[in-house]
N, C-alpha and C positions, 0 to 999 in steps of 0.2 A: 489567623489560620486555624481550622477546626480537623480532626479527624475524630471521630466519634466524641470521646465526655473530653478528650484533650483538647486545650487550646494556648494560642501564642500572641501576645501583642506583638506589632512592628517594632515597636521598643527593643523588647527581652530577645525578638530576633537577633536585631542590629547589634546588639550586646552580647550574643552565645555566639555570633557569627565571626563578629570583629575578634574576641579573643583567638576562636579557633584560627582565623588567618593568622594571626598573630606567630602562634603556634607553630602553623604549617611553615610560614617564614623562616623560624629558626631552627627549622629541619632542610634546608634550603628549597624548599617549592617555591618557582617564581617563572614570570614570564618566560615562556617556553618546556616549564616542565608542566605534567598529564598525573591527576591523583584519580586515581578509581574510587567508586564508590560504590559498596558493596550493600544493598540496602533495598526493604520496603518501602513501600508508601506511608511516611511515617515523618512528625514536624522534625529529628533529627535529622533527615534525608536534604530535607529545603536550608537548615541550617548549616549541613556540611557543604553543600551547592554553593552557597552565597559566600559560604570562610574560603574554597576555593579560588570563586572567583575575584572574590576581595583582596587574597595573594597575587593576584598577577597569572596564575598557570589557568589550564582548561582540564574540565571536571570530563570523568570516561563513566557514564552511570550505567549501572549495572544490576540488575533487577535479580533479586534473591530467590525470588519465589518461583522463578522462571529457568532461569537461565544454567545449561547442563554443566559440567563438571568438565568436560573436552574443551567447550566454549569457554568458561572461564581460568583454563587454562591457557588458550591460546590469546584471550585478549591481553592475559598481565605478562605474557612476554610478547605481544604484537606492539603493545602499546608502549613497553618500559618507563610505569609510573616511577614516580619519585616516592610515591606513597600511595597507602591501600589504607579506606575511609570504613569502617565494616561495624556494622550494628553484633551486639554482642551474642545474637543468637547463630551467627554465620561466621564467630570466629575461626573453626575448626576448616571452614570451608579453603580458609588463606593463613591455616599455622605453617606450612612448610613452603609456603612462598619466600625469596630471597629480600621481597620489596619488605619496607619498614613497612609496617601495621598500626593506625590506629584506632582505638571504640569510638564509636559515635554518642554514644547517649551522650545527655547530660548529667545524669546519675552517677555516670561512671566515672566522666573526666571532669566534672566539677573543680573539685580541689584543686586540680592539678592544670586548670584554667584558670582558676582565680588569681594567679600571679603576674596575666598578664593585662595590659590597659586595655579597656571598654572601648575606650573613644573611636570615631572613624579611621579608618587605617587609606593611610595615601594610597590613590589609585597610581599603579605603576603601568596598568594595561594602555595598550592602541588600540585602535576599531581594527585594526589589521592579524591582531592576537588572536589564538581562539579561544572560545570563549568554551566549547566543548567538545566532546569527541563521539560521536557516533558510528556505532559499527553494525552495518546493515546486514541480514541474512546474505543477500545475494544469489546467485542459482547454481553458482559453481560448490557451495557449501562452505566453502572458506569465508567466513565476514570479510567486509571491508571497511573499514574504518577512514572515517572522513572529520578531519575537522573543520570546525564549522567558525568563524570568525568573528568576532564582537557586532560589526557593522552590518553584516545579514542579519543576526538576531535584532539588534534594534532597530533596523531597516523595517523589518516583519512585525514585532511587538509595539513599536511606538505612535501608529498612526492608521487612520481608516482608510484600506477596509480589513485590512488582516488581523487589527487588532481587536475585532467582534465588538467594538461598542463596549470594550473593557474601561470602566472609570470608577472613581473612589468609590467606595461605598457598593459595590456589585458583587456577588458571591458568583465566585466562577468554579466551576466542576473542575476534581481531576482523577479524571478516568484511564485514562492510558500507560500503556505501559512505561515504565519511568528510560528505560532505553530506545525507548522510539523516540524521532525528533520533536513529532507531535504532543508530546511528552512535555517536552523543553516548552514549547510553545505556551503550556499551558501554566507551568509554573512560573516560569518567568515574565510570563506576557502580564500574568495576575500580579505580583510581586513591583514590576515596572508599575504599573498603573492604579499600585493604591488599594487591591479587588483585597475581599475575604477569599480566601482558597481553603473549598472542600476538598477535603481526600478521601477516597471510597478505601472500603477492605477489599480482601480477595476472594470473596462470595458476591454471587448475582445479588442477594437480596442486599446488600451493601452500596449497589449501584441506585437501587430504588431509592432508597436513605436520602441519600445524595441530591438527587435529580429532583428530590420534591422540595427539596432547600435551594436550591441554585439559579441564578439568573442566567448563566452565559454555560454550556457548552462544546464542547471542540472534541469530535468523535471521528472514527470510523462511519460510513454506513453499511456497515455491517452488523457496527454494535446499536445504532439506532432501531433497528430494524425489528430488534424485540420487544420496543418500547411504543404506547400511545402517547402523545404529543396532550390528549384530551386527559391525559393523568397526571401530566405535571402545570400545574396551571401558573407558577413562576419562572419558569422558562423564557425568557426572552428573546436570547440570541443566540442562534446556532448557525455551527461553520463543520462542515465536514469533508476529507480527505483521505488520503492515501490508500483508494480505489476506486473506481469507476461509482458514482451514483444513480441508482435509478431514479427516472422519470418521477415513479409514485410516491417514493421515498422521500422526493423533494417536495411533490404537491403536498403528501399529507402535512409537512413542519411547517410548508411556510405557511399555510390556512392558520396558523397558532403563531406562529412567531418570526421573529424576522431571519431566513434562513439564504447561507450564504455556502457553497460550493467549490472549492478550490481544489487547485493543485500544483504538483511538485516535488519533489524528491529532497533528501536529505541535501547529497551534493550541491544546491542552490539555496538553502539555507529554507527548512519547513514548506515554503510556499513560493510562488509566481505569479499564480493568475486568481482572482476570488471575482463570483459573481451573483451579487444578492437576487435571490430568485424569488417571481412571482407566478402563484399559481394558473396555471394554464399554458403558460408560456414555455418553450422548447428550451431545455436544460441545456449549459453549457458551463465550459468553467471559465467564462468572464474575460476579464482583461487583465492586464500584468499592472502588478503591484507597484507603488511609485519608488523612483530608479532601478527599474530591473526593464529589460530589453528580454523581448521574446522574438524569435526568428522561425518561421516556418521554413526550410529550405531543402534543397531536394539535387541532386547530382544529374550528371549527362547520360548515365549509365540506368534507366529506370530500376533495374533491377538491384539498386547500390543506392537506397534513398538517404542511408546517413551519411555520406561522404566527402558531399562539396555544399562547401559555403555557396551555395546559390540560390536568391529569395525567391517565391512561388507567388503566383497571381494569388487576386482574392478567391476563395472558393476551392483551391488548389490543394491536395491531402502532400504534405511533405513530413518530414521529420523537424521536432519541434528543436529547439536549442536556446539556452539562454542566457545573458549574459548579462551585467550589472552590477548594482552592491553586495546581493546576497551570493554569488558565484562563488564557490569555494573554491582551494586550488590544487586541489589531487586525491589521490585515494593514500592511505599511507603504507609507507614503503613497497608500495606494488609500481611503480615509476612506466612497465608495461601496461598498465590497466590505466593510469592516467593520461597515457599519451593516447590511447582507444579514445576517451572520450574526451578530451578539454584540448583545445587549441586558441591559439589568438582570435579575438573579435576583429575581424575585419570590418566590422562596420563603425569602432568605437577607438579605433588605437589599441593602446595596452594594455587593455585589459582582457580577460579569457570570457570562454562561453562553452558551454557544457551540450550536449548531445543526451537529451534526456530518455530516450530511447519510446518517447511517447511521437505519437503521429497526432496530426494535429491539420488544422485547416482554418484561416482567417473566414469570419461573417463579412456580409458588408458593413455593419455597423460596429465594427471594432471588435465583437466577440471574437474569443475562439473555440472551436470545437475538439473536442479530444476525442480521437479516431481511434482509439485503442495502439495497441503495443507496438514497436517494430518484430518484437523476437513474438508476438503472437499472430505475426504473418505466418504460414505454414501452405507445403504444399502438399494437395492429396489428390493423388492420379495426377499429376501432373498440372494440377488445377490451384492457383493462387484463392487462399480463404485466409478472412479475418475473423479470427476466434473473437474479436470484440463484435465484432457484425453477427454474426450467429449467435451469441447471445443475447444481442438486443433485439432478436427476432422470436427466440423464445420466448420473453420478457413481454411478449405484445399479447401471448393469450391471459385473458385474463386469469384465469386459477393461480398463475405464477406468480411468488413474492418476490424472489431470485433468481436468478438463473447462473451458468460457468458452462463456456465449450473449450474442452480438453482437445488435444489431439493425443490417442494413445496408443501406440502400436500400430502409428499408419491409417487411425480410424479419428474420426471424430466422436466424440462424445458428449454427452447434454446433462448437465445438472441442474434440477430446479426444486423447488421446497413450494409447499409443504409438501407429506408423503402423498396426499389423498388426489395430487393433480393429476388428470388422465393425460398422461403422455403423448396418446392419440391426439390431441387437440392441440398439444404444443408440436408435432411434428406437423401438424396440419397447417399451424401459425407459421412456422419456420419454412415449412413449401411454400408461400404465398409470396416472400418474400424475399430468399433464399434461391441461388438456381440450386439446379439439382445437386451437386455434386458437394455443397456445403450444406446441406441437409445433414445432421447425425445422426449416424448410424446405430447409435445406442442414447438412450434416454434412461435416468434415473433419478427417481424422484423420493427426496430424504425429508425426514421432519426439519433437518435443520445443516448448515453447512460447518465441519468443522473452523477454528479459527486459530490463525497464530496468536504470538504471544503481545502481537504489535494491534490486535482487532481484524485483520486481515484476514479474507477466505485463504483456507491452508489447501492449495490445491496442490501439494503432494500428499494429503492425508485422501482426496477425491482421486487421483489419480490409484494410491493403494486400494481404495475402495472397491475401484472399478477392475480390478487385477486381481482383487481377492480369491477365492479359491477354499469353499463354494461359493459359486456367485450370489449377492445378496436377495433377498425371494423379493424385491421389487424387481429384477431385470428375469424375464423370460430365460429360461435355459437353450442353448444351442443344439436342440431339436427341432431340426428341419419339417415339416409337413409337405410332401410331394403332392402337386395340384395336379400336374400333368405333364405328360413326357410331348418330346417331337424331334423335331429334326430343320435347323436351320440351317438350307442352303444360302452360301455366300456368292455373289454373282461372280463372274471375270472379274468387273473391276474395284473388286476389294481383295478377295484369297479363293484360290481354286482350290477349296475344301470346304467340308463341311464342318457342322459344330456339333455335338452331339450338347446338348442342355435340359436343364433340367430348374424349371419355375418354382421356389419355396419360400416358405414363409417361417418366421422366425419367432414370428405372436408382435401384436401390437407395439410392444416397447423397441424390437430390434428391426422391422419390417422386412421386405422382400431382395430373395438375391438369385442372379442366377449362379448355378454351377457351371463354368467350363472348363473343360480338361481337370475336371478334379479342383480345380480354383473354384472360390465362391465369388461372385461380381455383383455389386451393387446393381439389381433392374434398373434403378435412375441413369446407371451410368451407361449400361450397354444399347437398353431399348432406346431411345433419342436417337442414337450415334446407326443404327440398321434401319429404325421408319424412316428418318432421313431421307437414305440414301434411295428407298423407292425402288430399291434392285434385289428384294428380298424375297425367295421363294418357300413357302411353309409346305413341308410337305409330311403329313400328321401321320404318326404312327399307328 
């Protein structure tokens, strides 16, 4: 393992590791109890990982450089460690915690490890134990923490294709945040399989470092996205997750390397489905990983697509669910938010299956397609739109590297990068194939999208954006330009009145609405809905 001029044999690991479980044992950590780990990217981090997990208990990591003061106040009593793991620089962070506290370095607790045996420490764990504890943002704001089980981790790390072509002798990047699951993936998948594991800093240019030593990384594409694939020319394998991937994102890695596409959520342990992509070919994310069951299923109630276990033809958009080795088995202590999403597999016996709140649709050829979100179904005017569908319509003009459609305040909204793309052209792309009314009503266009601490588009920092106050000098101000007045009469057989209206325009980025009665109306939405009807008399002021 390398992090900058430091480095660790697998030896001196197994050695600082074993003692430290040793340790945690006679402070009683053991199967069933949770030690937090309070810590950078840093060979202490991986050494406290491996002492925990070598006691029997599951590790709650917790990223120092990130994570607020609310937050790591509510996970050490969400979680009730048995022990708090903390690099010496973040002691102050956990002095007036009730949990016991111990330093990480080696510097520090040398001594006071040397009394204990080197040798391997009996494995006391099941494939059934967890192995760690993850606690996801979520959209309510409250985390939730999921533990994740021995057997989905080695499920996912031990074999092709989720394990990226990790074998002895390969230096594998770790880039990610040490509390995302993706995280876990990347140190322990390295660690299982023998790999040198890089560790970047907490600067961009520390990733560059990185990337041009490494064979194998496992990102965001998000975070790819500000990288040339033609810059790291030891790059081998890459595998990217936990958000939607674009098209071109994918042509450009795999033209360089052998690039693979997955997805899944914490609650089914990292991953479900991986699909190595070939350039020119229509992106998907692949097929389920071996022993996991993916179900596309759909309810009698269209409008209730996560609700009944019932499978969908080929071709058919349902909500995806999954079930298998990696299936975890609840949120913790939330027992309401567990029973929302995990029920018995009906198609497997006893074991569960998760409700991943992704939409999804079987290929003929076994793929499957990721349809974007259930909760980014949205209705506007009364019109069912798929915020993933609208931004893979943006995504089609060329100037775009990214794109994001928000719904906010009852409007739609359009994010795309860089700053210099003429919006004109993407709303242009987005009417072509878009009906009208999933058209956004606002477009803005930023050098770059903010990100969480997970690599993720942070689209509550897009959504503030666009709520700001003054608006940002990419979006047009809301000064209307009056084109021209009139008077449209409504026939009998719609309203026996008239409309007094009023045609403006808002500048390129917001486009055209009508006013009536003081309302302002999308033209796309009204004008359709009166040519129509064929019963409309103009009669001009």
């Amino acid at each position: 393992m390398h992090r900058f001029n430091e480095s660790i044999t697998y030896r001196d690991l197994d050695v600082q590791s074993n003692r430290l479980a040793r340790r945690l044992r006679e402070q009683n950590i053991h199967p069933g109890s949770r030690v937090c780990i309070l810590a950078r990217r840093s060979i202490a981090l991986v050494a406290g990982i491996l002492a925990v997990l070598k006691s029997g208990a599951q590790y709650v990591p917790l990223d120092a450089v990130t994570i607020t003061d609310e937050t790591l106040e509510f996970v050490l009593e969400d979680s009730t460690p048995g022990m708090v793991l903390v690099m010496e620089d973040y002691l102050h962070r956990v002095s007036q915690s009730a949990v016991p506290v111990m330093c990480l370095e080696k510097s520090i607790i040398e001594d006071e490890l040397a009394r204990f045996d080197s040798s391997p420490v009996e494995d006391v764990s099941s494939s059934l134990d967890g192995a760690y504890c993850i606690y996801t943002s979520g959209t309510t704001g409250r985390p939730k923490g999921v533990s994740v089980r021995h057997e989905g981790v080695t499920n996912v790390i031990s074999g092709a294709p989720a394990n990226v072509g990790m074998r002895r002798g390969m230096r594998v990047a770790q880039l990610l945040n040490i509390a995302f699951d993706m995280g876990a993936w990347e140190i322990l998948g390295s660690m299982y399989n023998g790999c040198t594991l890089c560790l970047r800093g907490d600067r961009f240019n520390d990733w560059i470092a990185v990337l041009k030593t490494v064979n194998i990384v496992i990102s965001t594409p998000s975070m790819l996205l500000r990288h040339d694939p033609q810059d790291y020319p030891n790059i081998q394998h890459v595998i990217v997750g936990g958000e939607p991937c674009p098209q071109s994102l994918a042509d450009k890695w795999a033209a360089y390397t052998s690039f693979n596409n997955c997805c899944g959520p914490t609650e089914i342990s990292i991953c479900n489905t991986v699909q190595p992509h070939t350039v020119g070919y229509p992106l998907s994310i692949g097929k389920p990983i071996p022993n996991t069951n993916v179900y596309i299923l759909s309810s009698d109630d269209s409008d209730d697509i996560t609700s009944a276990p019932e499978a969908l033809p080929i071709g058919h958009v349902g909500c995806m669910w999954v079930g298998g080795l990696g299936t975890n088995t609840g949120y913790l202590n939330l027992p309401e938010k567990t029973a929302e999403r995990w029920r018995k597999d009906p198609f497997v016996g006893d074991r569960l299956m998760f409700n991943t709140g992704d939409l999804g649709r079987w290929r003929e050829d076994g793929q499957l397609d990721h349809m974007g979100r259930v909760d980014d179904q949205v209705k506007v005017k009364g019109f069912r739109v798929e915020l993933d569908g609208v931004s893979a319509a943006m995504q089609t003009c060329q100037e775009v590297s990214r794109s994001v459609a928000l719904l906010i305040e009852s409007e739609i909204w359009g994010f795309v990068t860089p700053s210099t793309v003429d919006t004109t052209l993407v709303r242009e792309a987005v009417a072509k194939i878009q009906p009208y009314y999933a058209v956004p009503a606002h477009f803005l266009a930023v050098d770059d999208f903010p990100y969480t601490r997970n690599g993720k588009v942070d689209k509550r920092a897009l959504r503030s954006l666009a709520l700001s106050d003054p608006l940002p000098q990419d979006i047009t101000p809301y000064e209307p330009m009056v084109w021209e007045e009139g008077t449209l009469e409504l026939s009998p057989d719609h309203e026996k009145s008239s409309v007094q209206w009023k045609l403006t325009s808002l500048g390129e980025n917001l486009g055209n609405l009508f006013q009536v009665d003081g309302q302002h109306t999308k033209r796309a939405e009204l004008l359709p809905r009166l040519v129509d009807s064929r019963n409309i008399i103009w009669a001009q002021q």
